[in-house]
N, C-alpha and C positions, 0 to 999 in steps of 0.2 A: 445422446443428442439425436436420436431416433427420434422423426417424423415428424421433426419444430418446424416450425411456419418461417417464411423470411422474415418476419418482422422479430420472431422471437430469437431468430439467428441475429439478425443486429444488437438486439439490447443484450445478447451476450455480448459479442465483438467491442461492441461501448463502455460495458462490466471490463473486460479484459485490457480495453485502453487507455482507461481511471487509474487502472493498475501497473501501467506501466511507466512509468516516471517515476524517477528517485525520490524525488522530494517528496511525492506522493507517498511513498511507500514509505519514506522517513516519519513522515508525520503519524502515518497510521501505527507506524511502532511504536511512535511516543503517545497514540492515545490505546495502546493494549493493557496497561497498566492504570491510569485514569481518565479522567473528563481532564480537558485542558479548554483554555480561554486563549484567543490569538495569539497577545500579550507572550505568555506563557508557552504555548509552540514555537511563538520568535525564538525567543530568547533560548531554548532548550535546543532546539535546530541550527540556529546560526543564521538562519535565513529572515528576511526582511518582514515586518509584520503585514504589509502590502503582498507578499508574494505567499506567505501562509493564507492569507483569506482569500487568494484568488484560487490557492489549490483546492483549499476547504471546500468554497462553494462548488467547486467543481466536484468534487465529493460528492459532494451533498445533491447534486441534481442527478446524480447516479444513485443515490440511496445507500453511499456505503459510510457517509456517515452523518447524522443526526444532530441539530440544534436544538440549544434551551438555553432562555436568555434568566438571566437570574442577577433582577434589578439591570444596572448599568451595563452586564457585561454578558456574553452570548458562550455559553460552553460547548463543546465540541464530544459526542463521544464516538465508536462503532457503533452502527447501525445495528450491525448482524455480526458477534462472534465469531462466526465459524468463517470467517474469510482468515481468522489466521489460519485455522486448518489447511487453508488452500495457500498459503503463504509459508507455511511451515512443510508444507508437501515439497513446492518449487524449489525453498531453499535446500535442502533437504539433497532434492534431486540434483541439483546444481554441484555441491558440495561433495556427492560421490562423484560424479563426470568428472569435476575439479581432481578431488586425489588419483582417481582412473589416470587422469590424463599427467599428471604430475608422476605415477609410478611408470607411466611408459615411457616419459622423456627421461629419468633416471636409469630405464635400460640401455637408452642410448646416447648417452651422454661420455664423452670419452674419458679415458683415465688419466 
């Protein structure tokens, strides 16, 4: 992140806070695998077909994820790939800190 403009530092910070939301991050894992349709994200998530399209769009004005309407109905995919890369990195890292932190409360955890 050497010598970015402020303006290029915010549309990172804006990158990062698209990403931060479960629901958000639910949905983009249910489209790693394929294109889904709202319909289709509801129902797969749990969540309301009004609150998948509000995420979506929100998505989408960040560019991480892409429309195509086909006939009736508007499909959803990743933009860009490699954001599981960086999804797969966090989780990743989270999951050591987790066992980390889970083996040193077993040290001291009484008998």
């Amino acid at each position: 992140m050497k010598d970015l403009s402020a303006k290029a530092l915010d549309q990172i910070a804006a990158y990062f806070q698209a990403l931060s939301e479960p629901t958000r991050l639910k949905i983009l894992n249910l489209l790693r695998d394929a294109e889904h349709n709202v319909g289709e994200l509801a129902q797969l998530s749990g969540y309301s077909a009004a609150n998948v399209s509000r995420h979506l769009s929100f998505l989408a004005q960040h560019g991480i994820v892409a429309r195509e309407s086909r006939g009736a109905s508007v499909f959803y995919k990743v933009s860009d790939p490699s954001i599981y890369a960086l999804c797969d990195l966090v989780c990743a890292n989270i999951a050591r800190q987790y066992e980390q932190s889970s083996s040193d409360r077993a040290m001291f955890t009484p008998l």
